[in-house]
C-alpha positions as CSV (number, residue, x, y, z in Angstrom):
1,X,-137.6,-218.5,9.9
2,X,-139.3,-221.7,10.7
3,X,-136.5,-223.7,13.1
4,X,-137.9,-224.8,16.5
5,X,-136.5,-224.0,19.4
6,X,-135.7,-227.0,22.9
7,X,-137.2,-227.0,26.3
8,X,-140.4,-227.6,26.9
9,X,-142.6,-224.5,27.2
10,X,-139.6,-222.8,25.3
11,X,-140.1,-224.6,22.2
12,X,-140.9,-222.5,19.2
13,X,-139.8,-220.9,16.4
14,X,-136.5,-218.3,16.1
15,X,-137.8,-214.8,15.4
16,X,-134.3,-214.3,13.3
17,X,-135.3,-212.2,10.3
18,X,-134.1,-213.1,6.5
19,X,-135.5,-210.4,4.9
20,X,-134.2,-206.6,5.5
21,X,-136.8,-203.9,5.3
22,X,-135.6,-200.4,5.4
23,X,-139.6,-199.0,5.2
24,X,-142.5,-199.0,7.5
25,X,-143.8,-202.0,9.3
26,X,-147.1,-200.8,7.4
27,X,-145.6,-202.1,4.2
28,X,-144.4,-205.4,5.6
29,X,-146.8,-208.4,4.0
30,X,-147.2,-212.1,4.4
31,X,-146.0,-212.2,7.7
32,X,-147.7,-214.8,10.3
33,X,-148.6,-212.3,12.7
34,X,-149.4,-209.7,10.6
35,X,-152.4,-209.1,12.6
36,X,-150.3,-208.5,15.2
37,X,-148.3,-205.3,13.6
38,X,-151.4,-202.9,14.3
39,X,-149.8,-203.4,18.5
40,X,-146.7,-202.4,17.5
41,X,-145.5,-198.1,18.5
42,X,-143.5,-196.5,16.4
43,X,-140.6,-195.4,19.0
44,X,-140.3,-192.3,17.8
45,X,-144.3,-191.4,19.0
46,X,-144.4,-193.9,22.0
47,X,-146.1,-191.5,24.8
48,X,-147.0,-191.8,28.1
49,X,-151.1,-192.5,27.0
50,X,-149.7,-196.1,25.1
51,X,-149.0,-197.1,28.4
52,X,-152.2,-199.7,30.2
53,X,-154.0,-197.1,33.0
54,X,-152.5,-199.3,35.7
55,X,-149.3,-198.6,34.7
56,X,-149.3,-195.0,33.6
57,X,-146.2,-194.1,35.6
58,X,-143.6,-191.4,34.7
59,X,-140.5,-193.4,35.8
60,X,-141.8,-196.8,33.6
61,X,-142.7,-194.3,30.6
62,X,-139.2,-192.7,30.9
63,X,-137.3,-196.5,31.7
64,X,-138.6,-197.5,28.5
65,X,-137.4,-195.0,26.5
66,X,-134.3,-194.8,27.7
67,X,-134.0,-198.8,26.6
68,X,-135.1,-197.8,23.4
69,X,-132.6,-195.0,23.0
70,X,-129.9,-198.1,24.1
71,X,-132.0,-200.5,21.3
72,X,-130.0,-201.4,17.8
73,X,-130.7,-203.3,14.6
74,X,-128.4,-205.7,14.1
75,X,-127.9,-207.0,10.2
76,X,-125.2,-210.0,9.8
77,X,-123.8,-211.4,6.7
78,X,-122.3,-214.4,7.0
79,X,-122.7,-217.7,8.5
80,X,-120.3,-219.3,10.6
81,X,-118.5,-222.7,10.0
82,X,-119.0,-223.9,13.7
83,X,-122.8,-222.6,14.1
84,X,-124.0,-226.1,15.0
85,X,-126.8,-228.1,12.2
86,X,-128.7,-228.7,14.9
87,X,-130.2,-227.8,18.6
88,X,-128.5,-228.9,21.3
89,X,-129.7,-232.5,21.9
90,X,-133.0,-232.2,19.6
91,X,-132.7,-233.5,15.5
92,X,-134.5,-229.9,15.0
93,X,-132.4,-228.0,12.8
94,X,-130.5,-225.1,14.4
95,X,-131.3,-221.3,12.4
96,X,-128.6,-220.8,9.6
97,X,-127.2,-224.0,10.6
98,X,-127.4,-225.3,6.5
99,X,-126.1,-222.0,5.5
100,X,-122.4,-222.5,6.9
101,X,-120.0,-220.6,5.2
102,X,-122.6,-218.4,3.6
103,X,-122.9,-214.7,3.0
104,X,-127.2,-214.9,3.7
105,X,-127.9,-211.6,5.3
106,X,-130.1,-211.6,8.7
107,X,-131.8,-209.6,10.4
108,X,-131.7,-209.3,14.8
109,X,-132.0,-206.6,17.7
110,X,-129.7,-205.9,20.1
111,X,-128.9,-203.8,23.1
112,X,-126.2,-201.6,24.4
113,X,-124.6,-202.6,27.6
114,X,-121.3,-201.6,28.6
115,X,-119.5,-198.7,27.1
116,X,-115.6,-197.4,27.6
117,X,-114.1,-194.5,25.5
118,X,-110.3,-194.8,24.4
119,X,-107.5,-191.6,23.9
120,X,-104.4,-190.7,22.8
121,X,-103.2,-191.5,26.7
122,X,-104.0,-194.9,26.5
123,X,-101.9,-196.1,23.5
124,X,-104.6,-198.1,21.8
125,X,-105.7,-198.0,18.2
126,X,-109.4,-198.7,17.0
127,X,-109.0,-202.0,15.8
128,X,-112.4,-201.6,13.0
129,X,-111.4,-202.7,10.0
130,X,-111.3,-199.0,8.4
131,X,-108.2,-198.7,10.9
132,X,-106.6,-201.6,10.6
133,X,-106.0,-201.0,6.9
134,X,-105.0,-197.3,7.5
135,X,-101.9,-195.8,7.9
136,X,-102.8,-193.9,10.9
137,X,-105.6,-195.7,13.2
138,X,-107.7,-194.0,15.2
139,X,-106.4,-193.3,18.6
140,X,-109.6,-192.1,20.1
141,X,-112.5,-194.3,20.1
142,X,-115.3,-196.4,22.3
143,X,-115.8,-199.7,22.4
144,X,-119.6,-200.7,22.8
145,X,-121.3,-204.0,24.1
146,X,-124.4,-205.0,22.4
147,X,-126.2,-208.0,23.7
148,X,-128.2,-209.9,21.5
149,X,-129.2,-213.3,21.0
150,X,-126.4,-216.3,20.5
151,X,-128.7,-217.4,17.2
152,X,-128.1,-214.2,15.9
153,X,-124.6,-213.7,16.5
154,X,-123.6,-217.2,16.9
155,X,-119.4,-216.6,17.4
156,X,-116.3,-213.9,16.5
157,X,-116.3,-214.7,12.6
158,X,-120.0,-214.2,12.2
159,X,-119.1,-211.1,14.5
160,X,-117.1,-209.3,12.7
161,X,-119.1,-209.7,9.8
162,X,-121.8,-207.8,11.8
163,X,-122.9,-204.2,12.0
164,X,-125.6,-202.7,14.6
165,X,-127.4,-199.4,13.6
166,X,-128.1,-197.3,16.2
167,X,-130.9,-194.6,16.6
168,X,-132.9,-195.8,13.6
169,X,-136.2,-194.8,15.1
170,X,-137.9,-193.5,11.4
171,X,-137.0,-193.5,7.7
172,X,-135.3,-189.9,8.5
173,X,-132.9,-191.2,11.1
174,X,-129.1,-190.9,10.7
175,X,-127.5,-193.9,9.7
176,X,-125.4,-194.6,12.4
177,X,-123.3,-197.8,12.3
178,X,-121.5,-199.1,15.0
179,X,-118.8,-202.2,13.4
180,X,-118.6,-205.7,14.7
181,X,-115.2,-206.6,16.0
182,X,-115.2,-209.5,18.5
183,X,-117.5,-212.3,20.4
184,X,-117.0,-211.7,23.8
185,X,-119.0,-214.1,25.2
186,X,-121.2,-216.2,24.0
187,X,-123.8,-219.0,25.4
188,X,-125.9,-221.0,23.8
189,X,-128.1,-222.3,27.0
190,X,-129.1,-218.5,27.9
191,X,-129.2,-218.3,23.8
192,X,-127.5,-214.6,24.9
193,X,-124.1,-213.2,23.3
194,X,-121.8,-210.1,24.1
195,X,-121.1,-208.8,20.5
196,X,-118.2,-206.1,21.0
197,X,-118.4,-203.0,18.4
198,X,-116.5,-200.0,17.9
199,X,-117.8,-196.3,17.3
200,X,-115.4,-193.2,16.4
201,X,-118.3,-190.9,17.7
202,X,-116.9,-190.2,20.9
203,X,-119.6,-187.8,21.5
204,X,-122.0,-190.5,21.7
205,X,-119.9,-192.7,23.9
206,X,-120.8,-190.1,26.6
207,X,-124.5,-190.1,25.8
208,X,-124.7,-193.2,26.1
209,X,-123.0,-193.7,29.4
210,X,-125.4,-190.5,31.2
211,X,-128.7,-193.2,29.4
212,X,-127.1,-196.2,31.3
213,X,-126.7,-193.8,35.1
214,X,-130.6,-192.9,33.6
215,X,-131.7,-196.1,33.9
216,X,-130.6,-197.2,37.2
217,X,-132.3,-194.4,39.1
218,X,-135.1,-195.3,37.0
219,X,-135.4,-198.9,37.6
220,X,-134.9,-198.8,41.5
221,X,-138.1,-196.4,41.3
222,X,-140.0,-198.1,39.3
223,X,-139.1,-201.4,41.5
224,X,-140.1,-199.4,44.5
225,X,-143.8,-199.0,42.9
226,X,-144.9,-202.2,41.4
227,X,-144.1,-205.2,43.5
228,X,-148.1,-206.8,43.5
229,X,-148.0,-210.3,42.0
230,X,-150.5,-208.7,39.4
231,X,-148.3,-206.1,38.0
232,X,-146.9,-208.0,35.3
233,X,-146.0,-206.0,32.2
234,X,-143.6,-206.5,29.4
235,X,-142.5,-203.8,27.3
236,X,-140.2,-205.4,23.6
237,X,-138.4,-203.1,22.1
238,X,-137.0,-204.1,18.5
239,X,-136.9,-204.0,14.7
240,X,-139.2,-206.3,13.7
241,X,-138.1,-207.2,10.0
242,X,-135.5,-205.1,9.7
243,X,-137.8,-201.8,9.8
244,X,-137.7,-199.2,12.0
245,X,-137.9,-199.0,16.2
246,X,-141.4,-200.1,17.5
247,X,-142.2,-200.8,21.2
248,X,-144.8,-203.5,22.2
249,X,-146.3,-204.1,25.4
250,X,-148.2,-206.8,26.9
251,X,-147.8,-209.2,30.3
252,X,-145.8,-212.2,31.4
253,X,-148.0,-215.4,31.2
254,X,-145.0,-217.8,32.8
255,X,-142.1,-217.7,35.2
256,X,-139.3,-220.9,35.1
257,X,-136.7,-221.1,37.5
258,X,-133.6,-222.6,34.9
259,X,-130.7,-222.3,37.9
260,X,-129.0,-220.1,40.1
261,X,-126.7,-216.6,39.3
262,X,-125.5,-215.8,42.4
263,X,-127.4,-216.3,45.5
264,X,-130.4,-214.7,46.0
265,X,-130.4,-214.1,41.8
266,X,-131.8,-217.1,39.8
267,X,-132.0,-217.6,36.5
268,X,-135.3,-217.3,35.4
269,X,-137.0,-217.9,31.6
270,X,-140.6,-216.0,30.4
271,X,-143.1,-216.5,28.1
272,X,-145.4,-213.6,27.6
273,X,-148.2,-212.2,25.6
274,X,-146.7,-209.1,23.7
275,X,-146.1,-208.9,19.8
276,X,-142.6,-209.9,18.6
277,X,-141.8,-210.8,14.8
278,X,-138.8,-211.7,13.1
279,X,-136.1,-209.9,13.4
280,X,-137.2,-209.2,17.3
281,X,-134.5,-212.0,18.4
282,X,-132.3,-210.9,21.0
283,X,-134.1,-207.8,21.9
284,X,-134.7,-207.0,25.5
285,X,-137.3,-207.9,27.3
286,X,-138.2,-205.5,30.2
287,X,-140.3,-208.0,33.2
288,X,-141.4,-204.9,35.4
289,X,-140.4,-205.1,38.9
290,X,-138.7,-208.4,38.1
291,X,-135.9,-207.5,35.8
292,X,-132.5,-207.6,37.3
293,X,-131.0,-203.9,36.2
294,X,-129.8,-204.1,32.9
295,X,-127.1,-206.2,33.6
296,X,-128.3,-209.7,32.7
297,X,-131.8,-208.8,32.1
298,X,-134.1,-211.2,29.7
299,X,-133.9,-210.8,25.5
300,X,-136.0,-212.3,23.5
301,X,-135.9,-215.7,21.8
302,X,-138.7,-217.3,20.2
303,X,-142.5,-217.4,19.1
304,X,-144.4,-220.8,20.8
305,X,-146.6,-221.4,17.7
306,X,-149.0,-224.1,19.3
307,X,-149.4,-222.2,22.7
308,X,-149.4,-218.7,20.8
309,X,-146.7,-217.0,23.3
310,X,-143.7,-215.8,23.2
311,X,-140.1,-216.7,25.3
312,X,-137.0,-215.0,26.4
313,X,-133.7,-216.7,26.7
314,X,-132.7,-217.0,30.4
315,X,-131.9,-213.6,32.5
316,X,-131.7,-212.9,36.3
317,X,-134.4,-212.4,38.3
């Protein structure tokens, strides 16, 4: 995808993928930074060694694999009415934006945030589609935030026309589908959306919850280790086109103030050096020591083609 992104620095192209590839990255051809695909780690054989010397730490190793276990491929098949023709203020042409009303499949990443699990005692029916056309709904279910990027999941109709896959870390994995069933927030300045999905794998709800309590004790220690100005690392972990879980590393190259969260938390934008493609867009971007939690952390948004970096959407700091 070739549509340029606004603001300055952050001007590039989408990494949205329009092609679906269910094989290895090995077999992908003719993309730009196909050079590039020889940096990418399969997820499933990331190890502690992948890791740069200076940063051969047990808690990082062990962070980022716990945001990969929380990564998904997220496929969409239609185009909303209101995605806009254009970005914001710019005549460039806004990804999908011609294809309104479509049914054009594309490709993104996302990431799990929030998860709650529902039971009989709470009176509430799975709304998934499956259950809404049934007789007798489920009545015990989770509901599952995925964040991803806005330009991927631009509102609730391309939403619900949206599935993420979950654990596809090889051509052996499971196919485990979690179902698109609401936009609950969405922002087009961060370029971040909260894409609400529903599992009937209960099981999982509860894994996925002990990964999140994982990560927190993981993240403080690793925040308690690298704080020098020259520890500056990126780890990426997505489906670049479509294929399988692959983790990239590499280092932030700039930092942009954008605004404020809260005090003491501003918003902050990166560029950095490590290898995206499309179908990377809206996968996490992990700044170490610099990333606030999981909570509003950084996901990626684009490829600056002239500069050769790439950019997240904004995040706390």
């Amino acid at each position: 995808m070739s549509t340029e992104l606004a603001g300055g620095r952050y001007e590039g192209i989408y990494e949205i993928g329009e092609d679906e590839y269910e094989c290895s990255l090995q077999f992908v051809f003719g993309c730009p930074k196909e050079k590039r695909h020889k940096e990418y780690i399969p997820a499933n054989v990331f190890s502690y060694q992948d890791l740069p010397e200076r940063y051969r730490d047990i808690n990082l190793f062990q962070l980022i694999q716990v945001i990969s276990f929380l990564t998904v491929k997220v496929t969409v098949q239609y185009t909303s009415l209101n995605r806009p023709q254009h970005v914001q203020n710019t005549n460039r042409p806004y990804p999908f934006g011609a294809e309104r009303g479509n049914s054009k499949t594309r490709v993104g990443t996302g990431r799990i945030g929030t998860v709650w699990k529902f039971g009989e005692a709470d009176g509430r029916s799975c709304p998934c589609t499956e259950c809404q056309r049934s007789d007798n709904p489920k009545k015990t279910w989770g509901l599952i935030r995925v964040i991803t990027a806005v330009h991927v999941v631009y509102d609730t109709s391309e939403a619900v026309q949206s599935t993420c896959r979950f654990g596809f870390n090889d051509s052996c994995s499971p196919e485990v589908v979690f179902q698109g069933v609401d936009m609950e927030r969405a922002d087009v300045n961060d370029d971040r959306c909260h894409l609400s999905c529903v599992t009937h794998n209960v099981a999982l709800i509860d894994s996925l919850k002990g990964q999140w309590s994982r990560y927190t004790t993981l993240h403080k220690k690793v925040m308690g280790r690298f704080r020098s100005p020259e520890d500056r690392l990126v780890a990426v972990v997505s489906h670049p086109h479509g294929c399988s879980k692959q983790i990239s590393l590499g280092e932030w190259t700039h930092r942009d103030v954008t605004g404020e969260s809260s005090p003491g938390h501003p918003f902050v934008k990166y560029t950095y050096t490590t290898a995206t493609c499309r179908g990377s867009s809206g996968a996490t971007v992990y700044i170490m020591g610099r990333s606030w939690a999981l909570w509003y952390n950084q996901i990626h948004s684009g490829f600056n083609d002239h500069e050769q970096y790439n950019f997240s959407g904004n995040g706390c700091d």
